[in-house]
C-alpha positions as CSV (number, residue, x, y, z in Angstrom):
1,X,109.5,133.7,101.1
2,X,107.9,131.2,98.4
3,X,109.6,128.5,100.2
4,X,108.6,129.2,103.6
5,X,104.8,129.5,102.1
6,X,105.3,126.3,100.5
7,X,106.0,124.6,104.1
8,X,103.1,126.2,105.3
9,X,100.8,124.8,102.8
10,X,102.4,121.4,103.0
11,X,101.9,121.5,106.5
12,X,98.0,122.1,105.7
13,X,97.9,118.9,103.4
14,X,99.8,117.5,106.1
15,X,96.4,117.8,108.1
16,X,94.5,116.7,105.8
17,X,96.7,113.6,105.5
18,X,96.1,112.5,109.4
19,X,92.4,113.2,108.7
20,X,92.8,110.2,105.8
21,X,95.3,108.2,107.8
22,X,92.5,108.0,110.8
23,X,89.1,108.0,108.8
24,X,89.8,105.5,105.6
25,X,90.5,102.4,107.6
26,X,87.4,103.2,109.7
27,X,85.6,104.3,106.6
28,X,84.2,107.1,108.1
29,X,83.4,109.8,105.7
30,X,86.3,112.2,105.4
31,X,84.7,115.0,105.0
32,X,81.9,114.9,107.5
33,X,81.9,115.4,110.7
34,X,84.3,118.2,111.6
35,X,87.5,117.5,112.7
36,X,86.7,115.5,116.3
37,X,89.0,114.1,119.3
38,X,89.1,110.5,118.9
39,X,89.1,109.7,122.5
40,X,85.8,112.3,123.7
41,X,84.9,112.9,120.0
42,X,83.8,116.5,120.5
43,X,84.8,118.4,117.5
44,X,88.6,120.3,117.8
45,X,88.1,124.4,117.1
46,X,90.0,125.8,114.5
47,X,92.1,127.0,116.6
48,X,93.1,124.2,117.7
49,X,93.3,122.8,114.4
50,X,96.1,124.0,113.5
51,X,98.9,121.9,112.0
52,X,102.1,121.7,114.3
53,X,101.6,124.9,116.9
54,X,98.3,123.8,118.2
55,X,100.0,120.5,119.2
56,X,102.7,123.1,120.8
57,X,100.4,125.5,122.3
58,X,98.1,122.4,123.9
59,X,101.1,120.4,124.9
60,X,100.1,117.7,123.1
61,X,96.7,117.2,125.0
62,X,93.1,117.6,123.8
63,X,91.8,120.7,125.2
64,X,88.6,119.0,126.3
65,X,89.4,115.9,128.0
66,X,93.2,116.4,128.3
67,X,93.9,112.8,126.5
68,X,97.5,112.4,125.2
69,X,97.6,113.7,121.1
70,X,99.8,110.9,119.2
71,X,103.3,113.1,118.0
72,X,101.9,110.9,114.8
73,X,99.4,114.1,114.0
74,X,102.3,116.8,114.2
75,X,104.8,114.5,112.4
76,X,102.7,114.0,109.4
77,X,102.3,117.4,109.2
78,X,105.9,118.0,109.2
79,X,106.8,115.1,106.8
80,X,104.2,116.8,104.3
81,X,105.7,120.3,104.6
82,X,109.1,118.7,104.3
83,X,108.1,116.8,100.9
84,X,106.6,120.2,99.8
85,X,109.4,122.1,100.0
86,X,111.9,118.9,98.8
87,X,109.7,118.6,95.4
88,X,109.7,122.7,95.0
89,X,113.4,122.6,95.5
90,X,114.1,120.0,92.8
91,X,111.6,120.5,90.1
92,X,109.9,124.2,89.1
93,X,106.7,125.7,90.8
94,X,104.3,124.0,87.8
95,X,106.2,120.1,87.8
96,X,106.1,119.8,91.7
97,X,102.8,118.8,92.3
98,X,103.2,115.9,90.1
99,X,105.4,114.1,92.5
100,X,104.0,116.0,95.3
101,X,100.3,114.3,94.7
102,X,102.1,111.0,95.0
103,X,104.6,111.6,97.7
104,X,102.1,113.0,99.7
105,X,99.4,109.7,99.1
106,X,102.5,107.1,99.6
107,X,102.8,109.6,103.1
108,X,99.0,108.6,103.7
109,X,99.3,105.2,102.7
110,X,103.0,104.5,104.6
111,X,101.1,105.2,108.1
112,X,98.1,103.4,107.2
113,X,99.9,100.6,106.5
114,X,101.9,100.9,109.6
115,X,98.8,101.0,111.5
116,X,96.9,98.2,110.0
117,X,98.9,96.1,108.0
118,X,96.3,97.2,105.0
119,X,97.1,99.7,101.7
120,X,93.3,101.2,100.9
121,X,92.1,100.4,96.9
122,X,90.8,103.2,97.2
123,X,94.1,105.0,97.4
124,X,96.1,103.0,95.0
125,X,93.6,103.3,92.3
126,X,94.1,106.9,92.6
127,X,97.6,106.8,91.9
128,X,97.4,104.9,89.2
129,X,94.6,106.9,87.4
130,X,96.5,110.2,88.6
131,X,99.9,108.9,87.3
132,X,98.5,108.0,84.0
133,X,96.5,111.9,83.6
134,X,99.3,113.9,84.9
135,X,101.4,112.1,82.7
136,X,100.8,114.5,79.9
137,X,102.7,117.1,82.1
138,X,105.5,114.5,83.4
139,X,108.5,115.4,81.3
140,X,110.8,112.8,82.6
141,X,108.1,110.1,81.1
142,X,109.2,111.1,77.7
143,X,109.3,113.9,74.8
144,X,106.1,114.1,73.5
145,X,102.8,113.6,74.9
146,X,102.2,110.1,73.0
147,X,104.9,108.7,74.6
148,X,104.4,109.8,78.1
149,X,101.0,108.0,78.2
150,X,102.6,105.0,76.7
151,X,105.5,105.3,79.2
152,X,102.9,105.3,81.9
153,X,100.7,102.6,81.3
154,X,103.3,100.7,80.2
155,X,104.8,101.0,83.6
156,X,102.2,100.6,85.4
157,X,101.4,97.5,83.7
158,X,105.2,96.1,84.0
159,X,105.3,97.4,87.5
160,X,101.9,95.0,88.2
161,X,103.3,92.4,86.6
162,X,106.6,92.3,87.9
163,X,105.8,92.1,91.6
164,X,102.8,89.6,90.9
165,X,105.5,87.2,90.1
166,X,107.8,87.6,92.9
167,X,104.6,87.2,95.0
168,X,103.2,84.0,92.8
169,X,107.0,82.6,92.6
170,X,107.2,83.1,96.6
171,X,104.0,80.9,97.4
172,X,104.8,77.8,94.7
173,X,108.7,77.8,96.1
174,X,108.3,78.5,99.6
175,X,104.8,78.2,100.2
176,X,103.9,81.4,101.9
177,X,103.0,85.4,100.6
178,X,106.1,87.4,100.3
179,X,103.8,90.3,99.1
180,X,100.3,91.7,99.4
181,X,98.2,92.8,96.3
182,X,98.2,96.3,97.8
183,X,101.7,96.2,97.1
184,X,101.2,95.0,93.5
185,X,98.8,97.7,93.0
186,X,101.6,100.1,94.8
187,X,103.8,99.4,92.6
188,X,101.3,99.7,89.4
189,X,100.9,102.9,90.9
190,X,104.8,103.7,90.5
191,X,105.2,102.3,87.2
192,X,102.0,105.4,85.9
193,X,104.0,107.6,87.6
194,X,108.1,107.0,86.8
195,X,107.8,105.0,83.7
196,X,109.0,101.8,82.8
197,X,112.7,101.7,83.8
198,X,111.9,103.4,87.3
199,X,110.2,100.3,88.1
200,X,113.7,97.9,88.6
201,X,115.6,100.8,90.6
202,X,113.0,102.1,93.1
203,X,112.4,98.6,93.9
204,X,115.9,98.2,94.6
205,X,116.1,101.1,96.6
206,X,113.3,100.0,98.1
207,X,114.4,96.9,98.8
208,X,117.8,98.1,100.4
209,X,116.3,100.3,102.9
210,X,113.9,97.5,104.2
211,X,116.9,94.9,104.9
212,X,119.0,98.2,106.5
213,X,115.6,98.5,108.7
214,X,115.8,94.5,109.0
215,X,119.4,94.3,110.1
216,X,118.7,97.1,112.4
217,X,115.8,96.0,114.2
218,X,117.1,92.3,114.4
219,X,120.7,93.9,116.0
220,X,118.6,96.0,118.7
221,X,116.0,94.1,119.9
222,X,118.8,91.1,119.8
223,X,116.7,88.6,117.9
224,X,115.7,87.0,114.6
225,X,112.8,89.2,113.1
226,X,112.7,87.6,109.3
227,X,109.6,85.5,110.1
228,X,107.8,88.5,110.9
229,X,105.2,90.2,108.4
230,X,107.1,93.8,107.3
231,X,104.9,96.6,106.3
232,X,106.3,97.4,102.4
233,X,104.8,100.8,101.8
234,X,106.7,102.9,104.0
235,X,109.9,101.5,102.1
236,X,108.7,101.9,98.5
237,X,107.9,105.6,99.6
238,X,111.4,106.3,101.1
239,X,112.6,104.4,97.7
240,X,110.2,106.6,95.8
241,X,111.4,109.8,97.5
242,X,115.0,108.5,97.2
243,X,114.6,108.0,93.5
244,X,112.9,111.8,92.6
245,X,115.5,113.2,94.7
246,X,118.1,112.1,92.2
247,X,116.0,112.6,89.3
């Protein structure tokens, strides 16, 4: 039973998180106005509203002028009910919502990214403020509350660091960005929340699953993709998830 109501209220952040995904870019306030159809902009009914089975029951069509939903808006959802019940799974009731806070912003930020090519400040400053405050509770940063904090803005720092030299390395060697500063502060953001030696493996991780994605892409579509610009976010958060998994 607590697991099923755990889906269920993942599934409700997962609404929230297409409402951030579609209004942050556009910096429209996220709050205000109620939840609206993007293509007629009338505002959706609560019942309508609801994450998952309103897609369902409207066969993926806005009830007003019958445009096409994205399945983007119910797979969010999913994806956040999913990470709910993963994180409730591995750690206790009270230690979830650690890693569930930033699972569920690298969800919000993955599809941003996908969509415009951009990470929001805005979010990455919040992960790395939240890591370093819920790092009092983190007990995989350390024993004692002292060294927790330490552990966090240690990482953070290293995790800055690390990536800005990749990315200053990349333009004096071969004379073009391998990384963006949202992905620096990305993986600040990682280093406040894992600690210093999370850092080295969920960029591996991270790292592997982008040249799988690479190798893939290049084999279907039956051409050379490496000049191409690669989103990075969605693989540091499938590293990220990879990595709490085996916690």
């Amino acid at each position: 039973m607590i697991i099923f109501l755990i889906f269920l209220l993942g599934l409700t952040f997962g609404s929230f998180a297409n409402v951030l995904i579609y209004r942050i870019p556009k910096k429209i306030s996220i709050i205000f106005p109620w939840s609206f159809c993007p293509n007629c902009k009338i505002s959706i009914k609560w019942y309508d509203n609801i994450p998952v089975l309103s897609y369902i029951l409207l066969s993926g069509k806005c009830r007003s002028c019958k445009t096409k939903i994205s399945v983007e808006y119910p797979l969010v959802e999913l994806l956040s009910g999913i990470l709910a019940v993963l994180c409730y799974l591995k750690f206790n009731i009270y230690t979830m919502w650690i890693f569930y806070n930033f699972l569920f912003v690298l969800l919000v930020i993955s599809f941003i990214d996908i969509k415009t090519t951009e990470i929001p400040d805005i979010l990455s400053y919040y992960l790395i403020i939240s890591g370093i405050i819920l790092s009092v509770f983190n007990p995989f940063l350390g024993r004692d509350i002292f060294l927790r904090i330490s552990n966090s803005i240690i990482g953070g720092i290293v995790g800055f660091l690390f990536l800005w030299v990749i990315e200053f390395s990349s333009r004096k060697i071969f004379r073009k960005l391998a990384l963006g500063g949202g992905d620096l502060k990305l993986f600040c953001a990682v280093g406040t929340h894992f600690g210093l030696f999370s850092i080295f493996k969920i960029l591996f991780y991270s790292c592997v699953v982008a040249l799988v994605y690479v190798l893939s892409a290049g084999l279907i579509k039956n051409k050379k993709i490496f000049g191409e610009y690669i989103q990075f976010a969605p693989f540091v958060s499938l590293g990220c998830s990879f990595y709490i998994l085996t916690l």
